[in-house]
C-alpha positions in Angstrom: -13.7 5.9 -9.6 -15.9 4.4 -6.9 -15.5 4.4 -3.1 -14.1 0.7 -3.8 -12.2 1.5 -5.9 -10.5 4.3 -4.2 -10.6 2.2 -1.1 -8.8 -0.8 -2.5 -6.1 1.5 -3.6 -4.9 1.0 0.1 -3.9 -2.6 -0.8 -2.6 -1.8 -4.3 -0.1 1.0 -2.8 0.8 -1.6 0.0 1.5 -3.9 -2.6 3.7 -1.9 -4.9 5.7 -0.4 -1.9 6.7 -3.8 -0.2 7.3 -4.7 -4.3 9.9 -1.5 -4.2 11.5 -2.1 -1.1 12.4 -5.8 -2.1 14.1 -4.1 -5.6 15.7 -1.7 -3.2 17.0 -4.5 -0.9 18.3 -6.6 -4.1 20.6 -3.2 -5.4 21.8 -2.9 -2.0 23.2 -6.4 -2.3 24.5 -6.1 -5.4 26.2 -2.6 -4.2 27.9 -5.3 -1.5 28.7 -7.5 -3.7 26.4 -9.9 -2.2 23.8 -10.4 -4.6 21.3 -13.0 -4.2 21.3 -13.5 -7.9 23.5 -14.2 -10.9 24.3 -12.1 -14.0 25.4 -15.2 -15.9 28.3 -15.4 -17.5 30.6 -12.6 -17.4 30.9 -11.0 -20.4 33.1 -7.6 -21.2 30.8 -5.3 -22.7 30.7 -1.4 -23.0 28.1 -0.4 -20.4 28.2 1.7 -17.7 31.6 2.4 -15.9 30.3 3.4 -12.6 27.7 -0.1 -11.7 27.6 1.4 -8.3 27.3 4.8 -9.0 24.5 3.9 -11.0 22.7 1.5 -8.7 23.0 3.9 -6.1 21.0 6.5 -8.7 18.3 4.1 -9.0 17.8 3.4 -4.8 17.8 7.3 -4.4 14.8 7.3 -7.1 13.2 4.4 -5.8 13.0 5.8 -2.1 11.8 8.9 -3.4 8.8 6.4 -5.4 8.2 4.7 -2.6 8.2 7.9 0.0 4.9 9.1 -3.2 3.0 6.1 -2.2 3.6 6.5 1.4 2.1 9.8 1.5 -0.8 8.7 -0.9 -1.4 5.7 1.1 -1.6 7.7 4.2 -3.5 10.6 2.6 -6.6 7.5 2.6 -5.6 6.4 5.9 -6.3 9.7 7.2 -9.3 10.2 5.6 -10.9 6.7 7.0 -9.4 8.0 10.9 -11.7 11.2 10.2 -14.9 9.0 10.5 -16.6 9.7 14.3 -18.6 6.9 14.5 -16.5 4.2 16.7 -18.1 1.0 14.8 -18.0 2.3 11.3 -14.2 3.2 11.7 -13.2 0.2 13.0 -15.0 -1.8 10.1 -13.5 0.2 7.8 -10.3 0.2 9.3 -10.2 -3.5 9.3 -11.7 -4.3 5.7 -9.4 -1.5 3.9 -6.0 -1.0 6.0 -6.0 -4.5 7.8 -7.4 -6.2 4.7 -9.6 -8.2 6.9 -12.8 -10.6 5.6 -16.1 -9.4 6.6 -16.5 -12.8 8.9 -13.2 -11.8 10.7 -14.5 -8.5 11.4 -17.8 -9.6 13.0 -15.7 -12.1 15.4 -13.7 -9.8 16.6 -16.4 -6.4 16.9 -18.5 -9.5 18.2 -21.7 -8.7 15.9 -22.9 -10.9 13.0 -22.2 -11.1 9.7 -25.0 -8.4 9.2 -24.4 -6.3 11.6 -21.5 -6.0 10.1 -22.4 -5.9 6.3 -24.9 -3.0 7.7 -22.1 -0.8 9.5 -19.9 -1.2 6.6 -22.5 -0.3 4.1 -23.7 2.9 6.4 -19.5 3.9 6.6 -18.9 3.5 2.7 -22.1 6.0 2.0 -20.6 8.1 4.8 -17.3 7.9 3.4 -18.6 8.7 -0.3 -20.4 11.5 1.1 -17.9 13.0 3.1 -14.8 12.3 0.9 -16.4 11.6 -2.7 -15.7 15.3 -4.1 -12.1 14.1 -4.0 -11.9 11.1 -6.0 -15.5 10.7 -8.1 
């Protein structure tokens, strides 16, 4: 895997947690009996007695899914705070966690386009160096 690669897995987690938490949402309304949605027609069939008991199993497991990609997330997180240099935090910061453009990021560090391309290319070697054993 490359330092991109690893990197983008930032968005990806964000991504599939904010996807979870929206299934999560939707059993809690259907525990209410609120549900945004509709099952059709009602048909008598032999599934599960226990709807609640059962949508309440699957929330427990989904926290406990979306708790994993917290903690993976912020494992990534932590390891982008660990760079010293000021500049090539920030850039990395804002490309990976912010999910900011590269133009963006120069307006608001106040440095052009390749100052910024420059920073961001000395912090992903950096990065690679420092945290590649991990992931390459």
């Amino acid at each position: 895997m490359t330092t991109k690669e690893y990197l983008s897995q930032i968005r990806r987690y964000d991504c599939q947690i904010s996807n979870k938490l929206e299934e999560i949402k939707e059993l809690r309304l259907r525990i209410s009996g609120t549900s945004s949605f509709s099952n059709g027609d009602r048909v008598q069939t032999s599934g599960s007695k226990d709807q609640v008991g059962s949508c309440v199993s699957k929330i427990v497991d989904m926290e406990r899914e979306v708790d994993a990609l917290i903690d993976k997330r912020l494992e990534i997180v932590k390891q982008i705070e660990e760079i010293s240099d000021a500049d090539m935090y920030d850039v990395l910061a804002k490309k990976w966690i912010l999910q900011k453009g590269f133009k963006v990021i120069g307006i608001e560090m106040k440095k052009s386009d390749r100052q910024v391309f420059n920073i961001y290319e000395n912090a992903m070697d950096l990065f690679e160096h420092t945290f590649g054993h991990l992931y390459l």
